[in-house]
C-alpha positions as CSV (number, residue, x, y, z in Angstrom):
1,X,-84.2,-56.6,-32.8
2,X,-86.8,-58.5,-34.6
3,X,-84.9,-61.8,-34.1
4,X,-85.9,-61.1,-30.5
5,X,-89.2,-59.5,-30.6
6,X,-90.5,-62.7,-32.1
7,X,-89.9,-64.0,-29.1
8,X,-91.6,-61.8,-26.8
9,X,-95.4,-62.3,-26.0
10,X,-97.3,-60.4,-28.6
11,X,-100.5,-59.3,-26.5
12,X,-99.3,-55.8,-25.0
13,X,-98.1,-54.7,-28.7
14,X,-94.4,-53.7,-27.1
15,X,-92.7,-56.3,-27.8
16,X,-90.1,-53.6,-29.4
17,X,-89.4,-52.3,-25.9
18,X,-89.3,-55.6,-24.5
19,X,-86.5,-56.8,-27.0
20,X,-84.5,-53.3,-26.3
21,X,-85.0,-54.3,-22.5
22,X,-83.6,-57.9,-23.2
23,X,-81.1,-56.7,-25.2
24,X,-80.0,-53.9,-23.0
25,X,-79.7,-56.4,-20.0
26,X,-77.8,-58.8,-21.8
27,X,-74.9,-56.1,-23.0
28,X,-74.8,-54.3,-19.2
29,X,-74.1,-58.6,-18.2
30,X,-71.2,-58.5,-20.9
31,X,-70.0,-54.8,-19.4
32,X,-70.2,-55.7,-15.8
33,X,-68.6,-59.0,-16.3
34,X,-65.9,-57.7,-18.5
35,X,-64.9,-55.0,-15.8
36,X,-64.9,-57.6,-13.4
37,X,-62.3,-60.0,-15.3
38,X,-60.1,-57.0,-16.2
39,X,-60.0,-55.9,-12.4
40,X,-59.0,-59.1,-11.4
41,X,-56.0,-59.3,-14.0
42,X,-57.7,-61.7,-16.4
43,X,-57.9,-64.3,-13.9
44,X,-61.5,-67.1,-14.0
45,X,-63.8,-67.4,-16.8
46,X,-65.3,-64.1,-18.1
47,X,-68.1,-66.4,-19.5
48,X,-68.5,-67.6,-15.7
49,X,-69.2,-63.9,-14.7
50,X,-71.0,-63.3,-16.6
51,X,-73.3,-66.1,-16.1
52,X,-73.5,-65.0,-12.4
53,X,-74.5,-61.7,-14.0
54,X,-77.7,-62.6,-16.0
55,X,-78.4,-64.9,-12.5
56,X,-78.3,-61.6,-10.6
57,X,-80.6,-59.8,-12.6
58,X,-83.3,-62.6,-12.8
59,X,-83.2,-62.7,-9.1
């Protein structure tokens, strides 16, 4: 974690929940898109889903 709570802005003094949040999101992107490939046999690029993924979550 701390290689991503140096990242995140220091004023509220959470920035370990804020990295767990980050980090959290990132790995549900990996899960979701990993389901996804493996239900559709392999086929596309996994990294592909799972760049529509992260786009999902940021809206």
């Amino acid at each position: 974690m701390p290689l991503i709570e140096t990242r995140m802005e220091a004023a509220t003094g959470n920035e370990g929940a804020k990295a767990r949040a980050v980090s959290a999101t990132a790995f549900g992107c990996l899960d979701a898109a990993s389901i996804t490939w493996v239900a559709n046999d392999g086929e596309g690029e996994i990294m592909g889903l799972y760049d529509e993924c992260l786009a999902a979550v940021r809206g």
